[in-house]
C-alpha positions, -999 to +999 in steps of 0.1 A: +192-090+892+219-090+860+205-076+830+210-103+812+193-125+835+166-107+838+162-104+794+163-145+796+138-145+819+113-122+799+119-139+767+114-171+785+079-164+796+074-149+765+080-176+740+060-198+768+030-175+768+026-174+733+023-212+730+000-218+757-021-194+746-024-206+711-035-240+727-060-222+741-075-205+714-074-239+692-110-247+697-124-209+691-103-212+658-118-247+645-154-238+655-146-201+635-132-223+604-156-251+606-137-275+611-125-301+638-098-294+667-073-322+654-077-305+617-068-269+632-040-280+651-029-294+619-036-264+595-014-250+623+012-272+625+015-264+585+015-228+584+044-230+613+062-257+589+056-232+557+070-205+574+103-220+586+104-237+545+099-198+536+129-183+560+151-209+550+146-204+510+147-170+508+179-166+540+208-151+530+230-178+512+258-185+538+295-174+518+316-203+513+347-206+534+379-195+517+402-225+515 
Protein backbone atom coordinates (compact mmCIF):
# COMPACT_ATOMS: atom_id res chain seq x y z
CA UNK A 1 0.00 0.00 0.00
CA UNK A 2 1.43 3.81 -0.86
CA UNK A 3 2.37 5.66 2.11
CA UNK A 4 0.35 8.17 1.53
CA UNK A 5 -2.59 5.98 1.17
CA UNK A 6 -2.12 4.30 3.90
CA UNK A 7 -1.57 7.97 6.31
CA UNK A 8 -5.33 8.90 4.69
CA UNK A 9 -6.55 5.91 5.82
CA UNK A 10 -5.28 6.16 9.52
CA UNK A 11 -6.36 9.72 9.89
CA UNK A 12 -9.56 8.80 8.41
CA UNK A 13 -10.45 6.32 11.08
CA UNK A 14 -9.12 8.54 13.39
CA UNK A 15 -11.05 11.60 13.08
CA UNK A 16 -14.09 9.01 12.75
CA UNK A 17 -13.28 7.26 15.96
CA UNK A 18 -13.06 10.23 17.93
CA UNK A 19 -16.60 11.42 17.01
CA UNK A 20 -18.30 8.29 17.54
CA UNK A 21 -16.93 7.87 20.54
CA UNK A 22 -17.88 11.15 21.98
CA UNK A 23 -21.46 10.26 21.01
CA UNK A 24 -21.06 7.63 23.08
CA UNK A 25 -19.86 9.01 26.17
CA UNK A 26 -22.68 11.83 25.88
CA UNK A 27 -24.97 10.29 28.39
CA UNK A 28 -22.09 9.40 31.12
CA UNK A 29 -21.20 13.11 30.68
CA UNK A 30 -24.86 14.68 31.35
CA UNK A 31 -25.59 12.27 34.19
CA UNK A 32 -21.72 13.28 35.67
CA UNK A 33 -22.82 17.18 35.06
CA UNK A 34 -26.48 16.84 36.06
CA UNK A 35 -27.91 17.70 33.42
CA UNK A 36 -29.95 16.38 30.36
CA UNK A 37 -28.42 14.64 27.11
CA UNK A 38 -29.85 17.51 24.64
CA UNK A 39 -28.15 20.20 27.14
CA UNK A 40 -24.62 18.24 26.95
CA UNK A 41 -24.60 17.87 23.47
CA UNK A 42 -25.17 21.53 23.43
CA UNK A 43 -22.55 22.60 26.13
CA UNK A 44 -20.57 20.57 23.57
CA UNK A 45 -21.54 21.87 20.54
CA UNK A 46 -20.31 25.42 22.28
CA UNK A 47 -16.99 24.50 23.55
CA UNK A 48 -16.33 23.04 19.79
CA UNK A 49 -17.78 26.56 18.48
CA UNK A 50 -15.45 28.53 21.16
CA UNK A 51 -12.57 26.84 20.20
CA UNK A 52 -12.72 27.33 16.45
CA UNK A 53 -13.79 31.50 17.59
CA UNK A 54 -10.40 31.12 19.67
CA UNK A 55 -8.04 29.67 16.64
CA UNK A 56 -9.40 32.06 14.37
CA UNK A 57 -8.77 35.34 16.70
CA UNK A 58 -5.65 34.64 17.91
CA UNK A 59 -4.21 32.94 13.96
CA UNK A 60 -1.56 34.49 12.53
CA UNK A 61 -2.94 37.54 10.55
CA UNK A 62 -2.65 36.51 6.79
CA UNK A 63 0.06 39.32 5.04
CA UNK A 64 -1.68 41.31 2.48
CA UNK A 65 -0.82 40.72 -1.12
CA UNK A 66 1.70 43.06 -2.66
CA UNK A 67 -0.03 44.85 -5.52
Amino acid sequence: MLPALFSLAVAAFAIGTTEFAMIGLVPDVARDLAVTIPQALFYSHLQGSREKTLTKKTAAPKERPFV
